[in-house]
DSSP file (Angstrom, degrees, kcal/mol; ACC not computed):
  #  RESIDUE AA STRUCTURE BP1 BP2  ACC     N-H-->O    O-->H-N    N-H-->O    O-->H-N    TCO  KAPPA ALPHA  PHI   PSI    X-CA   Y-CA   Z-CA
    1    1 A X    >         0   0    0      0, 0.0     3,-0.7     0, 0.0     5,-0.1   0.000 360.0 360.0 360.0 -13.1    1.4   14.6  -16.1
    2    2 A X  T 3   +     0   0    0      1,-0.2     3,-0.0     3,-0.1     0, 0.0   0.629 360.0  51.9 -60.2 -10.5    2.4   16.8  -19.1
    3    3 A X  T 3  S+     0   0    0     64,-0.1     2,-0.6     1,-0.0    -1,-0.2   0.518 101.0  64.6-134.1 -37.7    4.0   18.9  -16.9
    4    4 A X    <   -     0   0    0     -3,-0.7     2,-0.8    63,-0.0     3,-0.1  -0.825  64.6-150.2 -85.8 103.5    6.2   16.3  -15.0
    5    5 A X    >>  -     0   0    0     -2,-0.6     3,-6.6     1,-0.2     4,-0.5  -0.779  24.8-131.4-111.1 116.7    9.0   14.3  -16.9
    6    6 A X  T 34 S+     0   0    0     -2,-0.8    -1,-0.2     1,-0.3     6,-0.1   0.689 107.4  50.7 -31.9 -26.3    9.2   10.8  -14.9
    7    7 A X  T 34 S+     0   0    0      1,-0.1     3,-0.5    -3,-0.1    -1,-0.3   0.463  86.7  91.9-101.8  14.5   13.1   10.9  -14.5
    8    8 A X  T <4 S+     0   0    0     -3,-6.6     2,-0.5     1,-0.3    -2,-0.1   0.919 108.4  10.2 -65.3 -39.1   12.9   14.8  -13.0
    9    9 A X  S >< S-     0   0    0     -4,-0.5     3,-1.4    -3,-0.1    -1,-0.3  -0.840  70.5-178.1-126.5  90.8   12.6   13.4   -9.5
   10   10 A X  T 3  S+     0   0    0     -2,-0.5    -1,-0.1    -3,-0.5    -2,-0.1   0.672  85.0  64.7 -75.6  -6.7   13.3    9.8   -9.3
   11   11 A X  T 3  S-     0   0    0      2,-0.1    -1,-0.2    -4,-0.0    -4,-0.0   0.610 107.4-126.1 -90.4   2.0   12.7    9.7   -5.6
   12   12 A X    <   +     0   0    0     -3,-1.4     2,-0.6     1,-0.2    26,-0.6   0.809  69.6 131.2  84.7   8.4    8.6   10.8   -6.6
   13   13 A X        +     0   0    0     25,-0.2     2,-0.2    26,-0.1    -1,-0.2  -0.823  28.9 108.7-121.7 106.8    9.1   14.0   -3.9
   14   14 A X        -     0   0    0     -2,-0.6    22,-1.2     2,-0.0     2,-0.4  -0.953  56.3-136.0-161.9 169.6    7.8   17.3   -5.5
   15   15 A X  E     -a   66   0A   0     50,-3.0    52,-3.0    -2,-0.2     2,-0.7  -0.895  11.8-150.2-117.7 120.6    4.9   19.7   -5.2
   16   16 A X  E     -a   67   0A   0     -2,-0.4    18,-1.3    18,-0.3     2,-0.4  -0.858  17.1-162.9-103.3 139.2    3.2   21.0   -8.6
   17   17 A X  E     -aB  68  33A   0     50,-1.5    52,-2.1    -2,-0.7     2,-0.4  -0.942   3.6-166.7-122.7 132.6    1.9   24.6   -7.6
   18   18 A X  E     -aB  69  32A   0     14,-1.9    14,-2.1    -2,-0.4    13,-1.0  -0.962  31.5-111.9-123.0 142.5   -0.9   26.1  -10.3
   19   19 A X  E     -c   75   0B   0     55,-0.6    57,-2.0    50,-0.5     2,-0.2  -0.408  27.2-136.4 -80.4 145.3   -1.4   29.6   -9.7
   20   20 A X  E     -c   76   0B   0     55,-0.2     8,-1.5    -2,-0.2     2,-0.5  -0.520   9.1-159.3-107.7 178.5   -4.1   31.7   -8.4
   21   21 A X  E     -cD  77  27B   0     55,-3.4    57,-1.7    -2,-0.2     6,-0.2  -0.916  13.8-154.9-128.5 148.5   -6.0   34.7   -8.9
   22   22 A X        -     0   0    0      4,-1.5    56,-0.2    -2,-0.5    57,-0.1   0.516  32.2 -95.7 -57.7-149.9   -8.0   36.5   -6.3
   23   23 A X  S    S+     0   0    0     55,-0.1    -1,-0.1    54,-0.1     2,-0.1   0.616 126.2  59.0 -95.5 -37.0  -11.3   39.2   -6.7
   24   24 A X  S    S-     0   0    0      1,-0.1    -1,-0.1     2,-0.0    55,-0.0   0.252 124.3-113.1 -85.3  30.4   -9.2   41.7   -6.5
   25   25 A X        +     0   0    0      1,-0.3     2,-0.2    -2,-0.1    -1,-0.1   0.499  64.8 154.4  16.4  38.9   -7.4   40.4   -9.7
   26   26 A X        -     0   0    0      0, 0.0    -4,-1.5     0, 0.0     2,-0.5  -0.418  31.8-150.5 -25.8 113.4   -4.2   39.7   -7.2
   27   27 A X  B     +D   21   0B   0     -6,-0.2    -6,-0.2    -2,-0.2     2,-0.1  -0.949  21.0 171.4 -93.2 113.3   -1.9   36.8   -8.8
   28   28 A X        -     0   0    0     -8,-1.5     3,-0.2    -2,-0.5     0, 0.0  -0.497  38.5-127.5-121.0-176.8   -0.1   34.9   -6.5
   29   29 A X  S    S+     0   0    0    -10,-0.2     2,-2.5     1,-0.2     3,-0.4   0.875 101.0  67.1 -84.6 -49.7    2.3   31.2   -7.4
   30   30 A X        +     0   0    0      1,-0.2    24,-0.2   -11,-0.2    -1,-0.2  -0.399  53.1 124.2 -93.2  76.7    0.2   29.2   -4.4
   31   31 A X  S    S-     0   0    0     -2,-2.5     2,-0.4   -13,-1.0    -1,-0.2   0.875  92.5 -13.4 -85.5 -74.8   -3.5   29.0   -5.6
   32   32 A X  E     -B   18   0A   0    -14,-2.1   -14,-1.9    -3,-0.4     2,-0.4  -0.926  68.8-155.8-137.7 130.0   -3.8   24.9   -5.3
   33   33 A X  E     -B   17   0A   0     -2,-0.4     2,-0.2   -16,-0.2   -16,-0.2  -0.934   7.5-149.1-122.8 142.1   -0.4   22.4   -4.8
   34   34 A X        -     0   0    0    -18,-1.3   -18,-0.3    -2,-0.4     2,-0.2  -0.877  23.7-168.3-140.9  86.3   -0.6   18.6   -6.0
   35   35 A X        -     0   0    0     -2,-0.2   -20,-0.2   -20,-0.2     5,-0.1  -0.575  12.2-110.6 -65.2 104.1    1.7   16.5   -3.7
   36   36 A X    >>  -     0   0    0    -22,-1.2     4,-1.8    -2,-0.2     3,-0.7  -0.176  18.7-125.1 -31.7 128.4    2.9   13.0   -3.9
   37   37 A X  H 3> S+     0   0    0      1,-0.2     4,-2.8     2,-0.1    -1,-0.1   0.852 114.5  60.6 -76.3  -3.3    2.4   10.4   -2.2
   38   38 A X  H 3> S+     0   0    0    -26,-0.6     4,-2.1     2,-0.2    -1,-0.2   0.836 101.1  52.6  -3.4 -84.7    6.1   10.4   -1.8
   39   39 A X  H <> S+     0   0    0     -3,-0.7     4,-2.9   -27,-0.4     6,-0.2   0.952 101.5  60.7 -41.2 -70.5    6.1   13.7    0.0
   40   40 A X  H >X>S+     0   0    0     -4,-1.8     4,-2.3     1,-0.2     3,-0.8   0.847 111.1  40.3 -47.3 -70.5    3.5   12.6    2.5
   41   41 A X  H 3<5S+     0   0    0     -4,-2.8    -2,-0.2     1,-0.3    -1,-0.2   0.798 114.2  47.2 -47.4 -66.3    5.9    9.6    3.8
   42   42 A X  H 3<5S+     0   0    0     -4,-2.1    -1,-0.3     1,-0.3    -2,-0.2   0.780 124.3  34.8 -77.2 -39.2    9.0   11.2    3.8
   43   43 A X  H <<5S-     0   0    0     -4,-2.9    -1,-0.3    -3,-0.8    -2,-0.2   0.997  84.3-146.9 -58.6 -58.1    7.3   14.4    5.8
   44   44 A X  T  <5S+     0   0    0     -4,-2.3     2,-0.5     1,-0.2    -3,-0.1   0.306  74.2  61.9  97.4   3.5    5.1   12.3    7.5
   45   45 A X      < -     0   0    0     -5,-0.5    -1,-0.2    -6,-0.2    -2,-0.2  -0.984  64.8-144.4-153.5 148.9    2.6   15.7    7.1
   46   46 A X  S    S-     0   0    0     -2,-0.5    -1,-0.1     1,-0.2     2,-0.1   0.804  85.7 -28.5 -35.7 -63.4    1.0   17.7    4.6
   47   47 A X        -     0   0    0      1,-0.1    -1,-0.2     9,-0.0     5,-0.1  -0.569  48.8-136.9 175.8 119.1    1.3   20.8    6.3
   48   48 A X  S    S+     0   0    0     -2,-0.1     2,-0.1    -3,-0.1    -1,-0.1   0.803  89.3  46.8 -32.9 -64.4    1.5   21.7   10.0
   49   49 A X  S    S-     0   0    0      1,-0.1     3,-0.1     2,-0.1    36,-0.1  -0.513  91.2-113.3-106.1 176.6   -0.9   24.9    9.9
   50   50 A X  S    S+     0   0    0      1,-0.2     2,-4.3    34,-0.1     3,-0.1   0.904 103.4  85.8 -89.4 -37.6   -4.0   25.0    8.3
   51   51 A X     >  +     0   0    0      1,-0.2     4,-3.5     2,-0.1     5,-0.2   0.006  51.1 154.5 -12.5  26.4   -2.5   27.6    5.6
   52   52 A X  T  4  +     0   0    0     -2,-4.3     5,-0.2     1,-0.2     4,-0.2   0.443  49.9  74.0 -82.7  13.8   -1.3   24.7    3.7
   53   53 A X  T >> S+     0   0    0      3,-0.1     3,-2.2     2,-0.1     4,-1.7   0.876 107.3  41.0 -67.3 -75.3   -1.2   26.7    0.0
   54   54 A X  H 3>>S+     0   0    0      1,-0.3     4,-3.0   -24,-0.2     5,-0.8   0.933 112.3  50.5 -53.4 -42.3    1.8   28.5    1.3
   55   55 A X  H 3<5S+     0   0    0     -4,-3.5    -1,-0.3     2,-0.2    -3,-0.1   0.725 115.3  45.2 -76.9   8.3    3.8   25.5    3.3
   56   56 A X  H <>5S+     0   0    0     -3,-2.2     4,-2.5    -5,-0.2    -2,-0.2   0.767 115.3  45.4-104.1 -68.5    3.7   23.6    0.6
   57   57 A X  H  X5S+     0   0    0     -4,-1.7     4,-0.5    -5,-0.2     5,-0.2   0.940 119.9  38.2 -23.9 -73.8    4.6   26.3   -1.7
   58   58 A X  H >X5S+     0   0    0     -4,-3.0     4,-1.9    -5,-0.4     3,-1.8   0.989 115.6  52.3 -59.2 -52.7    7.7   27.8    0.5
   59   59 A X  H >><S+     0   0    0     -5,-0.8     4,-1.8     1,-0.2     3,-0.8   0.985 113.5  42.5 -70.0 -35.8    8.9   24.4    1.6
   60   60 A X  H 3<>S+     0   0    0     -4,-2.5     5,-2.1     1,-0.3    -1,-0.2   0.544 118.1  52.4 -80.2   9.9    9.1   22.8   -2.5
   61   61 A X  H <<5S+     0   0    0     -3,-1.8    -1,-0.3    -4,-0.5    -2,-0.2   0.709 112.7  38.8-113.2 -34.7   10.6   26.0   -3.4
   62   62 A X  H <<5S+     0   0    0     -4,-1.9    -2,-0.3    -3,-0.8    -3,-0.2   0.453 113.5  51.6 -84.6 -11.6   13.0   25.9   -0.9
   63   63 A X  T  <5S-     0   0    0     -4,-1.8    -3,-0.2    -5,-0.2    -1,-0.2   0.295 114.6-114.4 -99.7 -10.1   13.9   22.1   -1.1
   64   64 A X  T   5S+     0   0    0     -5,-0.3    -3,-0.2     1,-0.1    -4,-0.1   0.821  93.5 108.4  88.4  21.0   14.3   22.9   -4.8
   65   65 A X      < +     0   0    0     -5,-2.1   -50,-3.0    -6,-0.3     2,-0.6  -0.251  36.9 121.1-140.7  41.5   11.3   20.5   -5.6
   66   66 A X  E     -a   15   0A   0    -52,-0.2     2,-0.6    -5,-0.2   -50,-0.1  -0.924  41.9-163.0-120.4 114.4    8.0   23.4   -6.8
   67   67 A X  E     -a   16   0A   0    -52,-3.0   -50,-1.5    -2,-0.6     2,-0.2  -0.883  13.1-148.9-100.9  98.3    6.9   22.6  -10.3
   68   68 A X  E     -a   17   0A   0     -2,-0.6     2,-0.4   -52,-0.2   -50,-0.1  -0.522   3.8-142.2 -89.3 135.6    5.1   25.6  -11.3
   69   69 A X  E     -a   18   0A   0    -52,-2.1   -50,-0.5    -2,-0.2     2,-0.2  -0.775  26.4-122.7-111.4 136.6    2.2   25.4  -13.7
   70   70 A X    >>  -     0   0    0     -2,-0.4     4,-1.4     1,-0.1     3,-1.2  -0.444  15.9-126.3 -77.1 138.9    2.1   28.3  -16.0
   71   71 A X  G >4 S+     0   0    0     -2,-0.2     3,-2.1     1,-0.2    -1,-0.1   0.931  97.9  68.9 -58.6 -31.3   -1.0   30.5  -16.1
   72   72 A X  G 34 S+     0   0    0      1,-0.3    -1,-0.2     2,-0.1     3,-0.1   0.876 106.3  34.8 -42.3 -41.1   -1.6   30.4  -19.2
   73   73 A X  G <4 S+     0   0    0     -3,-1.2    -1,-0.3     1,-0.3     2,-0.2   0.585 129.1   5.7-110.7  22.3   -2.4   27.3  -19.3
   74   74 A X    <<  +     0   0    0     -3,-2.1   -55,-0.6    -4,-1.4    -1,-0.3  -0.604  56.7 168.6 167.8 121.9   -4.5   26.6  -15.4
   75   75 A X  E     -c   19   0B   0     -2,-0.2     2,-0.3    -3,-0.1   -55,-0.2  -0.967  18.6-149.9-128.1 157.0   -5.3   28.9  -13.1
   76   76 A X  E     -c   20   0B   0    -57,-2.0   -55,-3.4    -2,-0.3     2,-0.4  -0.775  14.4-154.3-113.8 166.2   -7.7   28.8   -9.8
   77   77 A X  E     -c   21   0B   0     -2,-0.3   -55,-0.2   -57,-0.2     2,-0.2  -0.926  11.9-176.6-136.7 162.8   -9.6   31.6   -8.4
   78   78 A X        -     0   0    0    -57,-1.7     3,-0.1    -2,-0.4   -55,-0.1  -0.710  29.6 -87.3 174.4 148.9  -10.9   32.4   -5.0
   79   79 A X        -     0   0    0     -2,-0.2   -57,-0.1     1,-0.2   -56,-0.0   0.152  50.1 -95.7 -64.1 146.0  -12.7   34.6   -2.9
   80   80 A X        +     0   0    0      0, 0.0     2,-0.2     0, 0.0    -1,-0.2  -0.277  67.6 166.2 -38.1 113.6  -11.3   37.8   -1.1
   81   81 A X        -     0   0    0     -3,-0.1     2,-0.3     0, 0.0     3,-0.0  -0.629  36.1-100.8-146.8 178.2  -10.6   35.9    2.3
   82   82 A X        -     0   0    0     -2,-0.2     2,-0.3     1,-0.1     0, 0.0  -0.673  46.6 -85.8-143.7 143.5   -8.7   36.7    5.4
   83   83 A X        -     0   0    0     -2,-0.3     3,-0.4     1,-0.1    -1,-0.1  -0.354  23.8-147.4 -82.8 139.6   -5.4   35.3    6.3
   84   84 A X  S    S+     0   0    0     -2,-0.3   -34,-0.1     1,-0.2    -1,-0.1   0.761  88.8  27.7 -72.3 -36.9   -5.3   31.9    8.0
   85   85 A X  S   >S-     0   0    0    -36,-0.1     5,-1.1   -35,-0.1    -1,-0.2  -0.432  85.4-120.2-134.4  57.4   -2.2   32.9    9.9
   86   86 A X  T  >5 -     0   0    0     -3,-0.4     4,-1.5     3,-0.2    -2,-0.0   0.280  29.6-111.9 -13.9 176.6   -0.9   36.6   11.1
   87   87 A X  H  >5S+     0   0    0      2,-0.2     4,-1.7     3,-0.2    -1,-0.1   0.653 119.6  52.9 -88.3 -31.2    2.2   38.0   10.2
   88   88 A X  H >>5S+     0   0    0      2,-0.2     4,-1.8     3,-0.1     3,-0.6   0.991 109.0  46.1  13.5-108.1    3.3   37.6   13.8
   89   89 A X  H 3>>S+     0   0    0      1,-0.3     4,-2.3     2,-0.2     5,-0.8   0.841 110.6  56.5 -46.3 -45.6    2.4   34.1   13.9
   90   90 A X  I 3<XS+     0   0    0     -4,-1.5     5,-1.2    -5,-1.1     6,-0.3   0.961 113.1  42.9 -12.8 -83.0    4.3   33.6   10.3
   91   91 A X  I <<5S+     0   0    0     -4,-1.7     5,-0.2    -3,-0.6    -2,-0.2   0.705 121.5  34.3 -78.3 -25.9    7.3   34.9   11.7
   92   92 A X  I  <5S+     0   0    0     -4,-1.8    -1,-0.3     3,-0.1    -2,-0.2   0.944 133.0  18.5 -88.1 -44.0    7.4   33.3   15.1
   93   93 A X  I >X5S+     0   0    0     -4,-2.3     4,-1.5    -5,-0.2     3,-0.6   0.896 121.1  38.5 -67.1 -99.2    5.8   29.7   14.0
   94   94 A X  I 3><S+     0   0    0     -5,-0.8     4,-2.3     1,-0.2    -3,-0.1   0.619 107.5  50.0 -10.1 -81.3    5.8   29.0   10.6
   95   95 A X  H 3><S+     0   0    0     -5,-1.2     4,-1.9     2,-0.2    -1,-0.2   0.871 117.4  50.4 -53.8 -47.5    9.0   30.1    8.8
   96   96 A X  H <> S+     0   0    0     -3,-0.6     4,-1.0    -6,-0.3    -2,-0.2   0.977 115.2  39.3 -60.3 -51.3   11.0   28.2   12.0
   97   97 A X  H >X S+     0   0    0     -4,-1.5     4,-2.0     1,-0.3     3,-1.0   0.932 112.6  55.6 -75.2 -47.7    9.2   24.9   11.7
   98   98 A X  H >X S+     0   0    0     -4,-2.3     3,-5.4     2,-0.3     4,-1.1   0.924 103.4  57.0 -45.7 -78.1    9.3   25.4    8.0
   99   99 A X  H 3X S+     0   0    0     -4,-1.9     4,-1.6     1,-0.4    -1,-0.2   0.550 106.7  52.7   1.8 -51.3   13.3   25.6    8.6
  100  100 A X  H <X S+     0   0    0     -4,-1.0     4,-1.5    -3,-1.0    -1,-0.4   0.757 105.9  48.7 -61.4 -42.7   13.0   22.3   10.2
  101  101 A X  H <X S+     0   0    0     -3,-5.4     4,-3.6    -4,-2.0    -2,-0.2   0.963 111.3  50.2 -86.0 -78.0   11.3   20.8    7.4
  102  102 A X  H  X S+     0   0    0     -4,-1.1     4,-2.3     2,-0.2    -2,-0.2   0.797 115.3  46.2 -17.2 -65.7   14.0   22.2    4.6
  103  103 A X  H >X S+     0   0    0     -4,-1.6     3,-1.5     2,-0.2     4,-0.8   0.978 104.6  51.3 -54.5 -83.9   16.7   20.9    6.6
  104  104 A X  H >< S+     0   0    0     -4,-1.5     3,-1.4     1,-0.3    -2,-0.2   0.653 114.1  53.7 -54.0 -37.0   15.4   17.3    7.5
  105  105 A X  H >< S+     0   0    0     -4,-3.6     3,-2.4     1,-0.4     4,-0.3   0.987 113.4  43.7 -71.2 -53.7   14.8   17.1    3.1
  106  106 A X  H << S+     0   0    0     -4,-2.3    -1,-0.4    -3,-1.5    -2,-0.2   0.493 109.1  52.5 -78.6   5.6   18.6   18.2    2.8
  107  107 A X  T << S+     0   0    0     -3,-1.4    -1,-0.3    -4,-0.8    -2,-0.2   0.317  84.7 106.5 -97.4  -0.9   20.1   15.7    5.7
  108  108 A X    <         0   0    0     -3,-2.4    -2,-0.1     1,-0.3    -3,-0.1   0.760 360.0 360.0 -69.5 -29.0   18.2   12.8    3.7
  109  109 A X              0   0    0     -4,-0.3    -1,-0.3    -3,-0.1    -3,-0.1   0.669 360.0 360.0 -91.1 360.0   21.2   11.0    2.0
């Protein structure tokens, strides 16, 4: 909760994203995201693909709503693994449904 100041969001919808690091010492923002239960209503999902470090990442980053946990002080690690989703499927799935998502946050009021 150090990380969070109670009046940042007062509707209680944000993602905190703590970064990870691979094997190949790779650093990326979207190791592990810790969601409200907030978020879940108002999406009504988690995440759509099973890739759900990154849609959680890209959509609170793009809604303006990604609290990023410095490394210094928490990082996650995990093994050299294989992508969940082509670049393909990314471009044709993902990033549009994502689109969707972005929008429905910004039509809210």
């Amino acid at each position: 909760m150090k990380y969070v100041d109670k009046d940042l969001y007062r509707d209680n919808i944000f993602n905190i994203v703590v970064p990870m690091n691979d094997v190949r010492n790779c650093k990326q923002i979207c190791g592990i995201n810790i969601v409200t239960r907030e978020w879940v209503k108002f999406f009504d999902i988690v995440s759509p693909y099973p890739n759900l470090d990154r849609w959680l990442s890209e959509l609170s980053k793009q809604i303006g709503r990604r609290i990023c946990v410095g490394e210094d002080s928490m990082m996650s690690y995990f093994p050299k693994g294989h992508r969940t989703l082509s670049k393909l499927q990314r471009k044709e799935l993902f990033y549009p449904l994502l689109k969707k998502y972005v929008k429905k946050f910004k039509e809210r009021i």
